[in-house]
C-alpha positions as YAML, in Angstrom:
chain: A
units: angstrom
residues:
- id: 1
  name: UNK
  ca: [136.90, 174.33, 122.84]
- id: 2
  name: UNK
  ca: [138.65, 172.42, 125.12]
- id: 3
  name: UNK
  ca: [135.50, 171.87, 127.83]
- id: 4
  name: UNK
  ca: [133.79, 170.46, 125.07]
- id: 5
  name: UNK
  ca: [136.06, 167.66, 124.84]
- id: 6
  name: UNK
  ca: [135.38, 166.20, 127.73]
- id: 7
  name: UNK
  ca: [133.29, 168.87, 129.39]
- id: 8
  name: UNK
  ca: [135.42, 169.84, 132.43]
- id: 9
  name: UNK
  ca: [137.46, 172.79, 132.81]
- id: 10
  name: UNK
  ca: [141.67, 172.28, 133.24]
- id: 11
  name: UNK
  ca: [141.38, 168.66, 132.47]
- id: 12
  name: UNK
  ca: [144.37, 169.57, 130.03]
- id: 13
  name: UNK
  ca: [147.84, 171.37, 131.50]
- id: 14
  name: UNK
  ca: [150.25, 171.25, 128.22]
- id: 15
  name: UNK
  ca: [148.64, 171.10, 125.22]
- id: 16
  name: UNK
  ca: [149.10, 172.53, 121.79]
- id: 17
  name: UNK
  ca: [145.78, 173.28, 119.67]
- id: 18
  name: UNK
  ca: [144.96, 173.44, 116.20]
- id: 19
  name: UNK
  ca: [141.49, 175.57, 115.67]
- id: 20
  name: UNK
  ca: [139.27, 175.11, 112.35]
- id: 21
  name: UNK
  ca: [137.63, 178.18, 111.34]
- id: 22
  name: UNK
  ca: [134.57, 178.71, 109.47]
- id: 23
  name: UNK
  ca: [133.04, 182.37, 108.26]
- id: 24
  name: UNK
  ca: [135.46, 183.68, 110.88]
- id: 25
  name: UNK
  ca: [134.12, 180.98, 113.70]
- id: 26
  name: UNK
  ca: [135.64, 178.45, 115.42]
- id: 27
  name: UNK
  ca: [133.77, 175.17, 114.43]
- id: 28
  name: UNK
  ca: [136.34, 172.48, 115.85]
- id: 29
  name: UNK
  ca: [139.13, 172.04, 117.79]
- id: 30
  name: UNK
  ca: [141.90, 169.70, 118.21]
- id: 31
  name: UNK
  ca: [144.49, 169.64, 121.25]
- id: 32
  name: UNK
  ca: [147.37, 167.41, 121.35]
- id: 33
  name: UNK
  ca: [148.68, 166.48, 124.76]
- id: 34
  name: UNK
  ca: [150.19, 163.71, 126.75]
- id: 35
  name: UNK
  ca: [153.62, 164.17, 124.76]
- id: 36
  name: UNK
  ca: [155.99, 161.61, 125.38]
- id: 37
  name: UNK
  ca: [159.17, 162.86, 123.37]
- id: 38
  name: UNK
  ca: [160.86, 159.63, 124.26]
- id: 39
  name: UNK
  ca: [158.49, 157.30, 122.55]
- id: 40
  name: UNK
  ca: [157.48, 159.48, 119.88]
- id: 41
  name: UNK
  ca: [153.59, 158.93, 120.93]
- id: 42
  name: UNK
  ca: [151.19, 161.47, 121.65]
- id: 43
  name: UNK
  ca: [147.43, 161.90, 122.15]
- id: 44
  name: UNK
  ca: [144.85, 163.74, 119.92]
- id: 45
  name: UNK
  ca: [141.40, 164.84, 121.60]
- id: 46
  name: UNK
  ca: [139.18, 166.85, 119.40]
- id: 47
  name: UNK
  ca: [135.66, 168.71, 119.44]
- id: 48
  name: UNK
  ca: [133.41, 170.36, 117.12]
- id: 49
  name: UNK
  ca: [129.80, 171.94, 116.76]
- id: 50
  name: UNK
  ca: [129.63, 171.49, 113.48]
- id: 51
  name: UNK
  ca: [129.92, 167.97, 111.50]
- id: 52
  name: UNK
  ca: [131.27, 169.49, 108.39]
- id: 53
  name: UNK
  ca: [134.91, 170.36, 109.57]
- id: 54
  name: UNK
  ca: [136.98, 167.55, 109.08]
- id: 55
  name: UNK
  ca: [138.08, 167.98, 105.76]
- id: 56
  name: UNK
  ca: [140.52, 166.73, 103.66]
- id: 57
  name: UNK
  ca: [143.18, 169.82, 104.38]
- id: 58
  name: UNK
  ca: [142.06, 169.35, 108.05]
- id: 59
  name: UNK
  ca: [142.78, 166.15, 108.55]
- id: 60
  name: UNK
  ca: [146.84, 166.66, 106.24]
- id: 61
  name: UNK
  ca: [147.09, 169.41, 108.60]
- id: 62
  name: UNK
  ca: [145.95, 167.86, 112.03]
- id: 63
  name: UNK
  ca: [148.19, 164.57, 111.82]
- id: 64
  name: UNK
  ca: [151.21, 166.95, 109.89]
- id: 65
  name: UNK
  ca: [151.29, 168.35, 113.76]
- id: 66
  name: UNK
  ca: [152.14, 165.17, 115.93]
- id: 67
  name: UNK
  ca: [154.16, 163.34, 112.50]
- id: 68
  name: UNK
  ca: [156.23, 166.75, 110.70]
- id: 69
  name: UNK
  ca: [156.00, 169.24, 113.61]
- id: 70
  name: UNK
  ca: [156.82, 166.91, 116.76]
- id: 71
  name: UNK
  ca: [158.45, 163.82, 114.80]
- id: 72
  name: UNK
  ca: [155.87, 161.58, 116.80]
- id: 73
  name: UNK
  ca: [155.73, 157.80, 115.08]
- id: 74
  name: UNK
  ca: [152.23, 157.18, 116.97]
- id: 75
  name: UNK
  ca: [149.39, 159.04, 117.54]
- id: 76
  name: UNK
  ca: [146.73, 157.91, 120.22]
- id: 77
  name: UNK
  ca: [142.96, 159.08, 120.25]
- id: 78
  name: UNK
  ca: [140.39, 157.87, 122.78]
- id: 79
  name: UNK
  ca: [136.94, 157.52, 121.68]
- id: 80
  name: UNK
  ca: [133.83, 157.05, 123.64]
- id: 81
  name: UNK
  ca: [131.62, 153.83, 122.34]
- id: 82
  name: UNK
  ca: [128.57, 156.27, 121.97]
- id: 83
  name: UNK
  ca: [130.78, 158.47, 119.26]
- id: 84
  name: UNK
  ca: [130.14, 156.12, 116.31]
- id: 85
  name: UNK
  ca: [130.69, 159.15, 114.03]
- id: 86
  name: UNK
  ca: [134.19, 159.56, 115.41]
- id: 87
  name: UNK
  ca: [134.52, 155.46, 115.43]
- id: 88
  name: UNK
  ca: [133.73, 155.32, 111.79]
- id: 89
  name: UNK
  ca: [136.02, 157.86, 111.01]
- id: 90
  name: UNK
  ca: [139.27, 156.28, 112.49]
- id: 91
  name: UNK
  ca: [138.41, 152.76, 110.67]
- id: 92
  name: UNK
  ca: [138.49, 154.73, 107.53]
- id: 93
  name: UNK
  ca: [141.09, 156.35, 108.23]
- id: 94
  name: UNK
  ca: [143.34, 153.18, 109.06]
- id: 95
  name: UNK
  ca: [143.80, 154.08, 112.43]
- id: 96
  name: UNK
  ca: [143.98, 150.27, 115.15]
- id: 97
  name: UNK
  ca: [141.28, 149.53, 117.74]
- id: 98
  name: UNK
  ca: [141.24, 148.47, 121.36]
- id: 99
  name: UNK
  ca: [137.97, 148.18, 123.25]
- id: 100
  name: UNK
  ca: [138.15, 148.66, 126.92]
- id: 101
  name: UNK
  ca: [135.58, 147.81, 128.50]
- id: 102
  name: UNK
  ca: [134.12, 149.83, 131.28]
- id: 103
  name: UNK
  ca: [136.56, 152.42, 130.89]
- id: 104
  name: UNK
  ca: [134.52, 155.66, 130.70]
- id: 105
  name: UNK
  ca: [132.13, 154.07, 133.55]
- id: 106
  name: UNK
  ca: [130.35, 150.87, 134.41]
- id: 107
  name: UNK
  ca: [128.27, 151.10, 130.84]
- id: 108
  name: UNK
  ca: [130.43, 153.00, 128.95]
- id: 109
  name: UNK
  ca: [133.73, 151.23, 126.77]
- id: 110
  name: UNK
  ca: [136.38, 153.53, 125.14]
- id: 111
  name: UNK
  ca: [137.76, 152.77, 122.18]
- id: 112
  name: UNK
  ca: [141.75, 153.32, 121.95]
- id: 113
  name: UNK
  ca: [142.70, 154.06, 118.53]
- id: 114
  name: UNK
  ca: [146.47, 153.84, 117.49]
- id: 115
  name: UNK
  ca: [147.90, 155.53, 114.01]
- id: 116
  name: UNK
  ca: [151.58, 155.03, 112.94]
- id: 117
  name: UNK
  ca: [153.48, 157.64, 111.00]
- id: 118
  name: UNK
  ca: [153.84, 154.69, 107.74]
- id: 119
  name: UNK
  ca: [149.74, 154.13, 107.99]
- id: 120
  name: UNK
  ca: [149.35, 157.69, 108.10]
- id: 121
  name: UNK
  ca: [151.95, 158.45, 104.98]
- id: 122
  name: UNK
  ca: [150.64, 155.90, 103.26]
- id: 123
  name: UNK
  ca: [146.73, 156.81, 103.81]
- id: 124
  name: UNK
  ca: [144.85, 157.62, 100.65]
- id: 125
  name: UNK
  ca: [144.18, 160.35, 102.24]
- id: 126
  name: UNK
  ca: [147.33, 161.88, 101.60]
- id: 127
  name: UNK
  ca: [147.29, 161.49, 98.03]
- id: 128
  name: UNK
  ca: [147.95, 164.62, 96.07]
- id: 129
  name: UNK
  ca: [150.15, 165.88, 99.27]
...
């Protein structure tokens, strides 16, 4: 799962991963890298072949990771300009947005998207937690 995220092998060293299942296959993945223990921050990158994974119960569980299991107080994600799915997403989700241009190329921007532990607790999302 993780070549799909960005499509090159051992672009990831230390990483944890969280796998969502499906029928007994692996439809998405999520790593969680670039730890900083310090700051409390860390970075999400996920993948998936099939748009129906992030659920509700996948979503509690994939921030409980960096916020319960690691005590992070920020979680980063980087998002391509072309993923408007995954841009759409982190707005509803609450999560802060820089642009950076040229980033991921000469035409490409990324999007850096920033989620606090409180925005995250507080998320309607969690409701019924």
């Amino acid at each position: 799962m993780s070549e799909l995220v960005y499509g090159e092998r051992g672009r990831f060293r230390d990483f944890c991963s969280l796998a969502v299942c499906d029928a007994g296959f692996v439809i998405a993945g999520v790593l969680y890298h670039h730890f900083y223990p310090r700051s409390g921050v860390m970075e999400l990158s996920a993948a998936a072949v099939d748009k129906r994974w992030l659920t509700r119960p996948v979503l509690r569980a994939m921030f409980e990771i960096p916020f319960d299991v690691f005590g992070c107080q920020l979680v980063v994600l980087r998002v391509s300009e072309r993923n408007t799915s995954m841009l759409r997403i982190a707005r509803a989700y609450g999560f802060t947005e820089y642009v950076i241009p040229r980033l991921l190329g000469r035409d490409e921007a990324e999007h850096i998207l920033t989620l606090g532990d409180d925005e995250w607790r507080a998320s309607r999302f969690n409701r019924g937690k």
